[in-house]
Structures are given as structure tokens and as C-alpha cells.
C-alpha positions as CSV (number, residue, x, y, z in Angstrom):
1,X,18.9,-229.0,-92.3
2,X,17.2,-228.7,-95.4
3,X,18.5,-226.3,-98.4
4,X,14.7,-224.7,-98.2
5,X,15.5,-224.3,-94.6
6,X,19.0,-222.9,-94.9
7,X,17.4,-220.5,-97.5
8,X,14.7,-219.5,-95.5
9,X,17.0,-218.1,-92.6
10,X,19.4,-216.7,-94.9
11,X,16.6,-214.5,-96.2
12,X,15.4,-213.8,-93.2
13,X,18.6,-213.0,-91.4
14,X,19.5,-210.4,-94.5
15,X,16.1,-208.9,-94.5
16,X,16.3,-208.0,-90.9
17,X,19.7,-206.6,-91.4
18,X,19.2,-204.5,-94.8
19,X,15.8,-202.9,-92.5
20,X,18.1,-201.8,-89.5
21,X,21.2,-201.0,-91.9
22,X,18.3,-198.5,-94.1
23,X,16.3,-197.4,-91.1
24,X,16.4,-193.4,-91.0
25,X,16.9,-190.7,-88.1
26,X,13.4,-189.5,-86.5
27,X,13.8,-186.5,-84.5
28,X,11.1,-185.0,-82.7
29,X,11.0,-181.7,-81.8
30,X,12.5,-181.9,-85.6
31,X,16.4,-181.0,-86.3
32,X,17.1,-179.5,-89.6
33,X,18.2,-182.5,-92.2
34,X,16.2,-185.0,-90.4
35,X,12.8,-186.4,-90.5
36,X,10.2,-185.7,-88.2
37,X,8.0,-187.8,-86.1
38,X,6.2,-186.9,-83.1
39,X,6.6,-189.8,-80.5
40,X,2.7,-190.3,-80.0
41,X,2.8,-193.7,-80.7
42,X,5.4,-196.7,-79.6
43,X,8.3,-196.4,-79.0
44,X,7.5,-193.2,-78.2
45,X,5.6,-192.9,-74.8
46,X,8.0,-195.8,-73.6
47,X,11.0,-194.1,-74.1
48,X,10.1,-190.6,-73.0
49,X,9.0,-192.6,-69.8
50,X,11.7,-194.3,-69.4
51,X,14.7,-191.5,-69.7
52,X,12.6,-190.0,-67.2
53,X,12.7,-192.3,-64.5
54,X,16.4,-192.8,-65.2
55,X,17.1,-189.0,-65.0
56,X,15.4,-189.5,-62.1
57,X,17.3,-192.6,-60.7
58,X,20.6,-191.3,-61.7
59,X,20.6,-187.6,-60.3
60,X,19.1,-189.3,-57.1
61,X,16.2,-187.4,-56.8
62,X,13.6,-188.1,-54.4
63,X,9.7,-187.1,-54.0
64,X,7.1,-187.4,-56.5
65,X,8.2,-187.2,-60.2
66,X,7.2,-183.7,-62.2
67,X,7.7,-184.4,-66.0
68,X,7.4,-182.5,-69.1
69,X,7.4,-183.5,-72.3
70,X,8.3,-181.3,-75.8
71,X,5.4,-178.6,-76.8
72,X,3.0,-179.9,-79.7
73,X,2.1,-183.9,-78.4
74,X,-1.1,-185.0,-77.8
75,X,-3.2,-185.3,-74.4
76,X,-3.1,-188.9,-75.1
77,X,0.3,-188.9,-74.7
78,X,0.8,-187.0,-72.0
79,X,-1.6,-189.0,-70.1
80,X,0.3,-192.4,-71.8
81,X,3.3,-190.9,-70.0
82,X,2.1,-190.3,-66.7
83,X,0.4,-193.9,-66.7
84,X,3.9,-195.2,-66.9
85,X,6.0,-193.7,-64.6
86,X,5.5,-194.3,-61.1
87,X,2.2,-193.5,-59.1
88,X,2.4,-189.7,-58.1
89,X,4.1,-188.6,-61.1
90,X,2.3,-184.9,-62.3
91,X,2.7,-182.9,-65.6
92,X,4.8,-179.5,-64.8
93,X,3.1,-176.7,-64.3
94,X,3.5,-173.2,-65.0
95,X,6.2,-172.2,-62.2
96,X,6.8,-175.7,-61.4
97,X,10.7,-176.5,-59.6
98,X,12.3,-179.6,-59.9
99,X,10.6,-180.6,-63.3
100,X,12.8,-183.5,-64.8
101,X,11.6,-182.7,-68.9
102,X,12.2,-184.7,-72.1
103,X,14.2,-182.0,-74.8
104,X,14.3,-184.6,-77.7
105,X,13.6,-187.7,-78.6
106,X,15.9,-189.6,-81.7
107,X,14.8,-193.0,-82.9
108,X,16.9,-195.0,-85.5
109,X,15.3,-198.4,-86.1
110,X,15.9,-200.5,-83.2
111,X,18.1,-197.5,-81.2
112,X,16.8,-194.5,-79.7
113,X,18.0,-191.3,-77.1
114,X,16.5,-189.3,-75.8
115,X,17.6,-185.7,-73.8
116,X,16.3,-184.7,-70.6
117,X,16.9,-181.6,-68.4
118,X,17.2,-182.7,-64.6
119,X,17.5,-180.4,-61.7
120,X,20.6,-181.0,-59.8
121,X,21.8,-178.9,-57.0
122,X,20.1,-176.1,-58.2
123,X,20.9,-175.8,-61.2
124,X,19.7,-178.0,-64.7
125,X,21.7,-180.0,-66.8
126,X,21.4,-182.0,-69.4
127,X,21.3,-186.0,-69.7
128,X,21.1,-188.1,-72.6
129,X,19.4,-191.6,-72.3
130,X,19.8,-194.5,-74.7
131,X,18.0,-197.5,-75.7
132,X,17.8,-200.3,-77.5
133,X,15.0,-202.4,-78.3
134,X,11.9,-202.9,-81.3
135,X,8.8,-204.4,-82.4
136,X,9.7,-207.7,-80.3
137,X,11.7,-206.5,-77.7
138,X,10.5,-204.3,-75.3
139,X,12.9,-201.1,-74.8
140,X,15.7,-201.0,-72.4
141,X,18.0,-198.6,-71.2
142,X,22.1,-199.0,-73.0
143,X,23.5,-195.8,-70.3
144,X,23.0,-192.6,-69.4
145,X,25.4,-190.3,-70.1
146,X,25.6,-186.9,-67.7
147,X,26.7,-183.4,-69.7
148,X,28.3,-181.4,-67.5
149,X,26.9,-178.4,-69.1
150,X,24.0,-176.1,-67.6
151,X,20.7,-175.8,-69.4
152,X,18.2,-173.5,-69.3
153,X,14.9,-173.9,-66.6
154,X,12.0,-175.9,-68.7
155,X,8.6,-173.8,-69.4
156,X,5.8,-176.0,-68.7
157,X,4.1,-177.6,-72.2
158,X,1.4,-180.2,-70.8
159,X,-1.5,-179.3,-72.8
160,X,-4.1,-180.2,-70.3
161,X,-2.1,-177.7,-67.7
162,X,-3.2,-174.4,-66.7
163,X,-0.6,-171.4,-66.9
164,X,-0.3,-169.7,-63.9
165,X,-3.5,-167.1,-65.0
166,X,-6.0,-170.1,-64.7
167,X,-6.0,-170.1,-68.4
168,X,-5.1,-173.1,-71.1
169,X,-2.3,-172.4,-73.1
170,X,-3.5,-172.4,-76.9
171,X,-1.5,-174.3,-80.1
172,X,-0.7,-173.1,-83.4
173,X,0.9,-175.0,-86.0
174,X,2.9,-172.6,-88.2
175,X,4.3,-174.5,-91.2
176,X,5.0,-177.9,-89.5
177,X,5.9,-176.5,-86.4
178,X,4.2,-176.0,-83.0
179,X,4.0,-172.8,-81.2
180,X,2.3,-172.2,-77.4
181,X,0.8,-168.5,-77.0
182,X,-0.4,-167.7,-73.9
183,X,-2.9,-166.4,-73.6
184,X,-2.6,-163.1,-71.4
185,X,-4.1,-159.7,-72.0
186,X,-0.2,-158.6,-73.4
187,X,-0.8,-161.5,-76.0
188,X,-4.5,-160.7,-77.1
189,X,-4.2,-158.8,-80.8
190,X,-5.5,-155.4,-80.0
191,X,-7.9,-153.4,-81.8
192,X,-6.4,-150.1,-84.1
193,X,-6.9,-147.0,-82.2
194,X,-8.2,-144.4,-84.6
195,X,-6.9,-141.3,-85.1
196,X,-9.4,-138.5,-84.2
197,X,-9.2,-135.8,-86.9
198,X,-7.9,-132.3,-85.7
């Protein structure tokens, strides 16, 4: 080989490790110290989709697949989502059992978990998925690893789902972060009631 050769690689092979060695932590919904991104975009959708269908694969779960994904992403995404798990797969809805729902996602150059509550035997748990994969290299599932520690029932985020009343829920960004209201006569402001004078 060639010194211009030789030199080429060598450049190359140190760029592509200074980029993963630098590459921050991108936590969505966000965690206090770390940068937030909301997985809208690749790798995003894929992984979401993916620790899904391995929650579902692993806890042995049968029937048609009822996700949810964290409160505050796009239609488009939930839509990007569904395209990519199997046919039959449905956004949970308010009231839904069984729901199989994406808690976090963390994405760290070419590495990336994500946490999903399952149902198992009644009760929810949590799993965390990892992958590895990038630009070039379509993302693939490292393990799964299985916490043996209950979690709390999911509440139903899809923002193209009704709630139970018929109604959509509504979004509100409060300083970076995203809130659902429903919205019920209990959460409708209500008007001052006036005093009458005695």
C-alpha cells in the first residue's frame, strides 16, 4: 500500500473513533443532566419498534400487539411505529390491558436502550432492550434484560386516541416539557362564582 493510502485509513479509522468516543447521552422523556431528544426521527421509530416486539417475544405474549409510546411525540411517529411492528399492532387506549409501552429511550452514538413495561401474569414489569447499530448499519437487538421489579399500569398517550369520554386528549408544553390534560368537565377552568352582597 501506498503511504497516501495508509494515511487515508488511519484518518479515517481515528475519526470514526474520536465521533463514538465524544458522542453524548440523548434521553427522551429527558433525565436531569442529560440532553434531550425526542426519538421522532431514526433511530428513533426503529428502536421503539423494535424493544417492543422483543418485550413481546420475550414475555411470550400472544394476540395482536397494543403499544404505547412516551407522552409528547408526534402523530408521525406513532403512525411510523405501528407501520413497523407486525400487522394488527394498535395504539393503547384509554383503559386498554395488556399494553406492552416504551418508558424511555437512551441513545449514545452507535448504542441505544430502551425501557418497556410488559404485562406478565398480571402484573407489569419492566424490561430494558439494547441495541447496537448506526447510520450504515441497521439496528439490532445486543439482549434484553428482565427487572424483576413491578411497575406501575401505563396511561394511554397516542395522540390520535380518544380517552375513554370520546374526547382527544390536549398537549401543553410547559417549559420543555409535555403535559396531557384531559379534557373532562373536572379539568375545564371554571368560571369565579360571585359573591351576592348581603
Amino acid at each position: 500500500m501506498t503511504t497516501r493510502v495508509l494515511a487515508s485509513l488511519l484518518l479515517l479509522s481515528s475519526v470514526a473513533l474520536f465521533s463514538t468516543a465524544c458522542a453524548s447521552v440523548s434521553t427522551y422523556p429527558p433525565t436531569a443532566g442529560k440532553t434531550m431528544s425526542k426519538p421522532n426521527v431514526s433511530p428513533g421509530p426503529e428502536i421503539m419498534a423494535g424493544a417492543v416486539k422483543e418485550a413481546y417475544r420475550v414475555s411470550g405474549a400472544t394476540g395482536p400487539i397494543v403499544f404505547n409510546l412516551p407522552a409528547g411525540l408526534e402523530t408521525t411517529t406513532w403512525d411510523r411505529v405501528a407501520k413497523l411492528l407486525p400487522a394488527g399492532a394498535v395504539a393503547m387506549t384509554a383503559g386498554a390491558e395488556n399494553a406492552f409501552s416504551v418508558q424511555q429511550t437512551r441513545i449514545s452514538g452507535g448504542v441505544a436502550e430502551v425501557d418497556v413495561v410488559y404485562p406478565e401474569r398480571g402484573v407489569y414489569q419492566l424490561m430494558t432492550v439494547k441495541f447496537k447499530g448506526g447510520a450504515l448499519i441497521p439496528w439490532r437487538v445486543e439482549w434484553a434484560y428482565r427487572w424483576v421489579i413491578p411497575a406501575n399500569a401505563p396511561l394511554a398517550n397516542a395522540p390520535h386516541v380518544p380517552l375513554a369520554n370520546g374526547e382527544l386528549p390536549v398537549r401543553i408544553e410547559i417549559v420543555g416539557e409535555t403535559t396531557t390534560e384531559l379534557t373532562t368537565e373536572e379539568t375545564q377552568p371554571q368560571a369565579p362564582v360571585e359573591e351576592s352582597p348581603k
